[in-house]
N, C-alpha and C positions, 0 to 999 in steps of 0.2 A: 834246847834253850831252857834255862832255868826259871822260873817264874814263882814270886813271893805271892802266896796268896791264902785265903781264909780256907780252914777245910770246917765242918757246922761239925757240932756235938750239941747232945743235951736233947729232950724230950721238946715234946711237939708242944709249942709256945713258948719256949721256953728257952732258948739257943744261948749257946756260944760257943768261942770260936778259938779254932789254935791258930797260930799264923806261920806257916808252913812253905820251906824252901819244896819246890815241887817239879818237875821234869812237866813242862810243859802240853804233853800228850798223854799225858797219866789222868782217870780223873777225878772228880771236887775234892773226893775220900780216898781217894787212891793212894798209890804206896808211894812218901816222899821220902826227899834226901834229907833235912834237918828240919827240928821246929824250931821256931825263933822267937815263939812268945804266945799269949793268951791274949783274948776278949772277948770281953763280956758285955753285949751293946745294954744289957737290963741296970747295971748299976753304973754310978756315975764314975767310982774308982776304978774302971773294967779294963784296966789296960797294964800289962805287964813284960815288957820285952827283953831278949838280948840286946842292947845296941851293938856291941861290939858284933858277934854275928848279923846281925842288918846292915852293918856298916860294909864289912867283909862282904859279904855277897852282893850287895849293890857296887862297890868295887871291879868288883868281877863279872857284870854286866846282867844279873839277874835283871830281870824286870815284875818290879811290883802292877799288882790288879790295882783296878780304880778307886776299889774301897778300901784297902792297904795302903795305897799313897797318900787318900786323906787323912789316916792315923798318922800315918809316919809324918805328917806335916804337921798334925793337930798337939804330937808327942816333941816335937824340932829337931826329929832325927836330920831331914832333909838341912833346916840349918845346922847342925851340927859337920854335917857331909861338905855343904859349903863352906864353913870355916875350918876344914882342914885342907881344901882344897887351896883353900887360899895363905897356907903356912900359918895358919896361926900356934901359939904354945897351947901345950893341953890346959895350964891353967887360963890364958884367957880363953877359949871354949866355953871352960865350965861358967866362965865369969859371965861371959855373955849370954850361956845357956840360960844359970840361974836368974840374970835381970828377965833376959827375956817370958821366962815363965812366970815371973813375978809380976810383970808389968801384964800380962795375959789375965792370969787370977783377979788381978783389978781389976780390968775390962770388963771382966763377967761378973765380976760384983756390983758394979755401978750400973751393967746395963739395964734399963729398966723395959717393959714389955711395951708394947704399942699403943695400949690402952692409955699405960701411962704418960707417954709421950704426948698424943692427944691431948689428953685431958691441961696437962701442960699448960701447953700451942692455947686452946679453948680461954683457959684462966691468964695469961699474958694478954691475948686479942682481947676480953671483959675488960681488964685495968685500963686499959690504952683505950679504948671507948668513953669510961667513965672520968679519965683525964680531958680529954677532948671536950665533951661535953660538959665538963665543968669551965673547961677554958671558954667555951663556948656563951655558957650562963652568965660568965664573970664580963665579958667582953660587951653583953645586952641590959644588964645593970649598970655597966660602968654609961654606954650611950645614955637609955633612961634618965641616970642621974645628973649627966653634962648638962649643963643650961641650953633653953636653946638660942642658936645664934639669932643674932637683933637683926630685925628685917630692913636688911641692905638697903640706901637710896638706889632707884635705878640709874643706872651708867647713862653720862654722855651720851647720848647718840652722837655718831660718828656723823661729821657731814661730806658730805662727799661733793668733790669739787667735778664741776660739769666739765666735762669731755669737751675738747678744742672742736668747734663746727669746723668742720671743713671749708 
């Protein structure tokens, strides 16, 4: 069985990585049948592949390793594989590829770290206290200031009529 997987190059700390059609019982370094592309986990632009060989071999039932599948997901080969499955033209592919990694690139521009988010959430719940409590100030001023009401006559007493003696 064929298996897409990382084979490690590169000095100690220091790695990376070819991404290598491999005979399953062969091994990490051992002797493959094609390479299919580079990465480099150290920089951000570390990824360099064939698609059309990934496409072709997953095709024909290679099976990628677990850290190869998260590229190939991270890269939209796998949607790529999916939209051809599903008849589309090559130019929508590309069309769908290019929003999709577009609308991706946003995502990870906008997202902001945790801290950030917090801090946020923190400054929202402060404003929303300080409205309150001002609604709050305005509502015991406004009492204070109403006159107070004029001291009622007291009411009728009710008479109550005596109960039929038996």
């Amino acid at each position: 069985m064929v298996r897409i997987r990382l084979q490690r190059h590169g000095r100690k700390k220091l790695p990376y990585y070819h991404i290598v059609a491999a005979d399953k019982r062969q091994k990490r370094d051992g002797r493959i049948v094609e390479s299919l592309g580079r990465f480099n986990p150290l920089t951000e632009q570390g990824v360099s592949i064939d698609t059309e060989r990934v496409l072709y071999w997953l095709k024909n039932g290679a099976q990628p390793s677990d850290a190869v599948r998260g590229i190939f997901k991270r890269e939209g080969i796998y949607y790529r594989l999916h939209l051809e499955r599903w008849k589309k033209s090559p130019e929508e592919i590309e069309a769908t590829i290019a929003a999709w990694k577009s609308g991706k690139t946003e995502g990870v521009a906008n997202k902001n770290s945790r801290k950030e988010q917090l801090a946020r959430v923190l400054k929202a719940e402060a404003e929303t206290a300080k409205k309150k409590a001002a609604e709050r100030a305005a509502a015991e001023k406004a009492a204070a200031e109403a006159p107070a009401p004029a001291a009622e006559a007291p009411a009728a007493e009710a008479t109550e009529t005596p109960a039929a003696e038996a």
